[in-house]
N, C-alpha and C positions, 0 to 999 in steps of 0.2 A: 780818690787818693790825692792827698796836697800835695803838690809839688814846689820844686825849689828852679829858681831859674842862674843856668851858668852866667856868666859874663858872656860868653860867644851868644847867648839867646836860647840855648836848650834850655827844655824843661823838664827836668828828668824828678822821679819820685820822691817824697820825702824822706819815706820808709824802705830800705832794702834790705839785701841777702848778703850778710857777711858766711866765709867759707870758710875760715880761719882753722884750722885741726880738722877737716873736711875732707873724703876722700884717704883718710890714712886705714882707716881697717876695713877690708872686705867686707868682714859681717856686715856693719853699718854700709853700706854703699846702697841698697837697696831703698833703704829707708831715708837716707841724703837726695839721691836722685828723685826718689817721688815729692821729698820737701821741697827742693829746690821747682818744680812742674807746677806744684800746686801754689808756689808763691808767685809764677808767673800769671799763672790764674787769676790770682787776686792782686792782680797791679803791683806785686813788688816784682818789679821789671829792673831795677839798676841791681844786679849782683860783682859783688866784691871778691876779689881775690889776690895772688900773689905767686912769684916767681919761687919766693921763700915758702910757700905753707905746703909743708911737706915735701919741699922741692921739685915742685912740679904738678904732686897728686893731684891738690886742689883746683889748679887748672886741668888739668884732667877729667875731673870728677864733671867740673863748669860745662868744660866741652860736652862730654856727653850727655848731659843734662839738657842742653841746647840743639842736641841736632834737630832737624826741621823745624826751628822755634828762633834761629837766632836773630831774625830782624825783630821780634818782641823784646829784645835785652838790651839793656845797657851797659856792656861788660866795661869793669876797673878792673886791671890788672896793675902790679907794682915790680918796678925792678931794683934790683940790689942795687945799695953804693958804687961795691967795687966793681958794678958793671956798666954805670949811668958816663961810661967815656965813650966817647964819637967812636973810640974802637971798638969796644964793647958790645954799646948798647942797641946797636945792628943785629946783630947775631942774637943778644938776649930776648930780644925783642921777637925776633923769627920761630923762637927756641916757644916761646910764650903762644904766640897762635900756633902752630903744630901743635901745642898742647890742649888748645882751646877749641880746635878745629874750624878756625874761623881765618878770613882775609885781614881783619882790619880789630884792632883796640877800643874803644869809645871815647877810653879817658886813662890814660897811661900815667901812673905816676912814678916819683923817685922816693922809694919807700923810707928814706932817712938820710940823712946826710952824713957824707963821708966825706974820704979824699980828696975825689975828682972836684976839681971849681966848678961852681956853678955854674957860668957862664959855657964851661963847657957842654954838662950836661944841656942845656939852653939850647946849643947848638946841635946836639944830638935829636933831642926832641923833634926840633924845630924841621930835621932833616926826613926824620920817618915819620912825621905829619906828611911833609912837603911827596913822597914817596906814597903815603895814600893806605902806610900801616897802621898809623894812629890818629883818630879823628882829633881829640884833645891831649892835655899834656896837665898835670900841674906836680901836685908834690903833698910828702906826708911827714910828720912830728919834725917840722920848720917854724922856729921861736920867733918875734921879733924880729929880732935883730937878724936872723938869715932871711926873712921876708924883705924886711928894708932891702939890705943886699942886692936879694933877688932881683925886685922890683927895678932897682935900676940900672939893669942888664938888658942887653936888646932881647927881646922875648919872653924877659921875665913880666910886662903887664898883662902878659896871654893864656896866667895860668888860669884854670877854670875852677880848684880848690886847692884845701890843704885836709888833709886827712889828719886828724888829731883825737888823741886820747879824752874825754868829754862826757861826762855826766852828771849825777846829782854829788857825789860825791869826790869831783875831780874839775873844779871851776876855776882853776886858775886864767885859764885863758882870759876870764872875763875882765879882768882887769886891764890888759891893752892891746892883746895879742886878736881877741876878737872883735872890738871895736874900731881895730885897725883894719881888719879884713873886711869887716861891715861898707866903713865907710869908702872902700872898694869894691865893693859887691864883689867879692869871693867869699863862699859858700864851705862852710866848714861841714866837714863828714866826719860824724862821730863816732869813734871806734869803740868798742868793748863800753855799751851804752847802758848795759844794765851791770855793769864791773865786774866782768866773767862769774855772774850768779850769784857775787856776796850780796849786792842788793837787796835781794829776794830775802835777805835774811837779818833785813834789817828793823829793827822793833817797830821803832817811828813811822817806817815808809810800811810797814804791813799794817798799823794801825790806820794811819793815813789812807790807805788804799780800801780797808773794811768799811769805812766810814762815808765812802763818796763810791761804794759799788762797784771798784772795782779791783784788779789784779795788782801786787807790787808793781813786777815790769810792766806793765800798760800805764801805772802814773811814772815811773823812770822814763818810759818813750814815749808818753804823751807830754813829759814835763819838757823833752827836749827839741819834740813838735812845735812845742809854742813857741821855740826861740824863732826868731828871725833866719832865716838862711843857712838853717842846720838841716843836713841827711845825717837820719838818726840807717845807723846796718847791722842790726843784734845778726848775732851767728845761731840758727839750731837746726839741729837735726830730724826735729819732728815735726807732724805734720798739725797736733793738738796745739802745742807751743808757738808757732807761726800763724795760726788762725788766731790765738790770742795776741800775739805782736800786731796783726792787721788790726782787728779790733780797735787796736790802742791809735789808730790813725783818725779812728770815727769821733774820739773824746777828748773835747775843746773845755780845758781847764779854766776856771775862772779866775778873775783877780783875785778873789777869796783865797779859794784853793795855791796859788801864785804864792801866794804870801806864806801860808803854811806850810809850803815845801821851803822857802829862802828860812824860815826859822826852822826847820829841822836841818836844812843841809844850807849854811854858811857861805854867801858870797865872798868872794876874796877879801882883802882887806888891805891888800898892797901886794904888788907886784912878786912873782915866786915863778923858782926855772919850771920850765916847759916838763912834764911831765908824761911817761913812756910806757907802754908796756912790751 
């Protein structure tokens, strides 16, 4: 499995386990927990989740997926806006491992920006690192211009990523938002990588993928393997679909190939807002 290296010096997967609508219905639980076991299996070891996804389920779900397994994981967890205050974010943080069943975070992010100053959250972070609840810290859908910011906050050069919207169909970053992060070695983590299934349905990228042998989503997340310092974390719930997302970790796209995706799917062409799901 290719891995991506933080800023602090981990090297954590390229390929992980998003959770996103995960843990919300019984029926499915069964079928979630054994995907999530067998992605451990096959080296997707960083899995992703949220305070938000489902209010709690999804950490739930993590947790228990994890019992006797947890020093194989690299858990992300995110905390709300209105939670990331020095007052707050104590509690939410506490609120998040009880749910996860675990001592400590791997890499805790601020799932959006809100209210609270940065600088504060900064200092919240900085205090449940310092406490020994969360190993890293950084932050998710942060433009620009909240990076600059960031960045020049005592604590803001210590974030380890930014979790961002990112795929063949959604490149705006590449115009300065990721070249800026690059030339920082911060590590973009691609959210909703193959654009919650519309991909799959797309004429270009299904021809494209018949053509070179393999699956739509395996060229969407092998297209976004090739990038430099990208954690591509599709979300699924089955155990078929996850063997083909591994898959897609073993196929190293050519220049060829390279090109023929930039003429289906559009590099930016100037500068455009940060984009969310």
């Amino acid at each position: 499995m290719k891995t991506v290296l933080l800023p602090g010096g981990e090297a954590v997967p390229a390929l992980g386990m998003g959770t996103w609508n995960m843990g919300d219905a019984p029926s499915r639980r069964a079928d979630e927990l054994a995907t999530l076991q067998l992605g451990l299996d096959l080296g997707c070891t960083l899995v992703d989740t949220a305070e938000m996804y489902g209010e709690g389920l999804s950490e739930e779900l993590v947790g228990e997926a994890l019992q006797g397994r947890r020093d194989e994981a690299f858990v992300v967890s995110k905390v709300y806006p209105h939670n990331a205050s020095k007052a707050s974010m104590v509690a939410a943080c506490e609120r998040s491992l009880r749910r996860l069943r675990t001592d400590r975070i791997d890499l805790y992010l601020l799932h959006w920006r809100g209210s609270v100053p940065l600088a504060e959250t900064l200092q919240a972070f900085m205090a449940l690192q310092k406490a020994g609840k969360i190993r890293h810290y950084g932050i998710s859908n942060l433009d620009i211009a909240d990076m600059k910011e960031l960045w020049a906050l005592p604590g803001g050069k210590d974030v380890q990523a930014n979790q961002l919207l990112y795929n063949l169909t959604r490149r705006g970053i590449e115009w300065d938002l990721l070249p800026w992060l690059r030339e920082r070695r911060v590590p973009v983590m691609a959210y909703s990588p193959i654009e919650q299934a519309r991909l799959l349905r797309h004429a270009g990228l299904a021809r494209f993928a018949k053509s070179h042998g393999m699956t739509p989503s395996q060229a969407a997340l092998a297209w976004l393997l090739a990038q430099q310092g990208v954690i591509a974390i599709p979300k699924t719930s089955h155990s078929d679909r996850l063997r083909e997302n591994v898959a897609a970790a073993g196929i190293q796209l050519s220049g060829g190939q390279l090109a023929e995706l930039d003429a289906l799917f559009k590099p930016p062409a100037g500068p455009a807002a940060l984009e969310m799901l």
